[in-house]
C-alpha positions as CSV (number, residue, x, y, z in Angstrom):
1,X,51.3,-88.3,40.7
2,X,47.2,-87.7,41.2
3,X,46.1,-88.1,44.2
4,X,42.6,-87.1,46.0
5,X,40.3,-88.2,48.8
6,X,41.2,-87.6,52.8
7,X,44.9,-87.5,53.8
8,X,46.2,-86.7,57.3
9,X,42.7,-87.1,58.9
10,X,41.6,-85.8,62.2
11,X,40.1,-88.3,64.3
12,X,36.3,-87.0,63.8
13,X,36.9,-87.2,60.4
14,X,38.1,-91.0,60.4
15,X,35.7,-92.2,62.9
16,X,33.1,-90.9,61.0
17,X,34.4,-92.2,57.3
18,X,35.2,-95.5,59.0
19,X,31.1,-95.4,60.6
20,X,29.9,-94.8,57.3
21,X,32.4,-97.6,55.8
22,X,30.9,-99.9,58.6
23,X,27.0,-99.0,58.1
24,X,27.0,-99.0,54.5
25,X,29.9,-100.1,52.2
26,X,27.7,-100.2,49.2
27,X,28.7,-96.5,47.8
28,X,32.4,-97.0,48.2
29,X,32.4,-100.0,46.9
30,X,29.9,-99.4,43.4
31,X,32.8,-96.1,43.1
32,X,35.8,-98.7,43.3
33,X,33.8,-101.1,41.1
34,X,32.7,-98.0,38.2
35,X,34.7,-99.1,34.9
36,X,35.5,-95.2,34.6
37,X,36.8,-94.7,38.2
38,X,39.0,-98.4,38.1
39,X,39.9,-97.1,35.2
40,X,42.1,-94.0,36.6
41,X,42.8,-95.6,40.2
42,X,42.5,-99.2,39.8
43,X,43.7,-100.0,43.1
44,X,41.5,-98.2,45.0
45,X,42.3,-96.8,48.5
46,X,46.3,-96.4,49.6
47,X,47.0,-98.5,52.3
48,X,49.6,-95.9,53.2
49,X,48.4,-95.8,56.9
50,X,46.4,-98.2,58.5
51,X,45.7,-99.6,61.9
52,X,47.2,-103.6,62.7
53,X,44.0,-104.2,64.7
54,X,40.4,-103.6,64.5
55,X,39.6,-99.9,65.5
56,X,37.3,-100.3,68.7
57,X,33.8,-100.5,68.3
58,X,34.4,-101.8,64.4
59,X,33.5,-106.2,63.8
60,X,36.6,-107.8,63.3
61,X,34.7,-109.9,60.9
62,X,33.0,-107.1,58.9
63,X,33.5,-107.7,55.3
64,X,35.4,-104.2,54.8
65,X,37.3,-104.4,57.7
66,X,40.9,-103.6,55.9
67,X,39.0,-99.6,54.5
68,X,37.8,-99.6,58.4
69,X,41.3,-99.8,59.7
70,X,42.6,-97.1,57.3
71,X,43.4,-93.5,58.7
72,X,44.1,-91.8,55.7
73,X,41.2,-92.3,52.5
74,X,42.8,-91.4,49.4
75,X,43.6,-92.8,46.3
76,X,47.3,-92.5,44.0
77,X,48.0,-92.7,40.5
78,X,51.9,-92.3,39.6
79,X,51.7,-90.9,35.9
80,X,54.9,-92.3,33.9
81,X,56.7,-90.0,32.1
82,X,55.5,-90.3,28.6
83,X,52.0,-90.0,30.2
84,X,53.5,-86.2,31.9
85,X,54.7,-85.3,28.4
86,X,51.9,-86.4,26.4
87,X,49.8,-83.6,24.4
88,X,47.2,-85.0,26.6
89,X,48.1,-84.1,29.9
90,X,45.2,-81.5,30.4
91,X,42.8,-84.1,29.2
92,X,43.6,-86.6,30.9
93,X,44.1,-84.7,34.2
94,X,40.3,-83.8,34.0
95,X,39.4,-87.6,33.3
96,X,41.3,-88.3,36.5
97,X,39.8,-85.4,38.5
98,X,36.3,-85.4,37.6
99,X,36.5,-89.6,39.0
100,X,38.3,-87.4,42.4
101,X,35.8,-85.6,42.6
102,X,33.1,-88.5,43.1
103,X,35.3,-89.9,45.4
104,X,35.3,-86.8,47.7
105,X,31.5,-86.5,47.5
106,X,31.4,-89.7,49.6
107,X,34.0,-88.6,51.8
108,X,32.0,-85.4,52.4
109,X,28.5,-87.1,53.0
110,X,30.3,-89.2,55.5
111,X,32.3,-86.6,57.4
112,X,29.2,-84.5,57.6
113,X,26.9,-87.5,58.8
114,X,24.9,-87.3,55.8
115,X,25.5,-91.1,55.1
């Protein structure tokens, strides 16, 4: 598996993610959107964890309101076996972690506020 973005949050760190999510879901959503990014992690964030209602001070009705009730941001990709044993492996590994890597620039302008 691949995996990348925020897991096991602390509570700063998801309020402010979730802010960000709330004030501007334009940067998350042009990332998810990117025909390079789909095309590593197509479905996006893991709903692994996520809150049944609406985290306080978050609109119910806000068009992202399923990433604002997350508490872990991260995304998965299971590789399947021939994919592991593929002469490829290194290369496609850096495909998948340079498209991490965007993701976790987002996730560190919004945990530092610089949204």
């Amino acid at each position: 598996m691949v995996a990348g973005g925020l897991y096991m949050t602390s509570s700063v760190q998801t309020r402010r993610v979730r802010q960000a999510i709330a004030d501007d879901s334009k940067p998350f959503k042009e990332l998810f959107a990117d025909q390079a990014f789909r095309k590593c992690f197509k479905n996006g964030f893991d709903p692994l964890e996520k809150a049944e209602r609406c985290p306080r001070g978050f609109d119910a009705d806000h068009p992202h309101i399923e990433w604002i009730k997350l508490r872990t941001f991260f995304v998965c990709k299971k590789l399947p076996t021939k994919e592991f044993t593929s002469e490829k492996l290194a290369e496609n590994l850096a495909l998948d972690f340079r498209q991490l890597l965007r993701l976790n620039e987002l996730l560190q302008k919004a945990v530092d506020g610089d949204w």
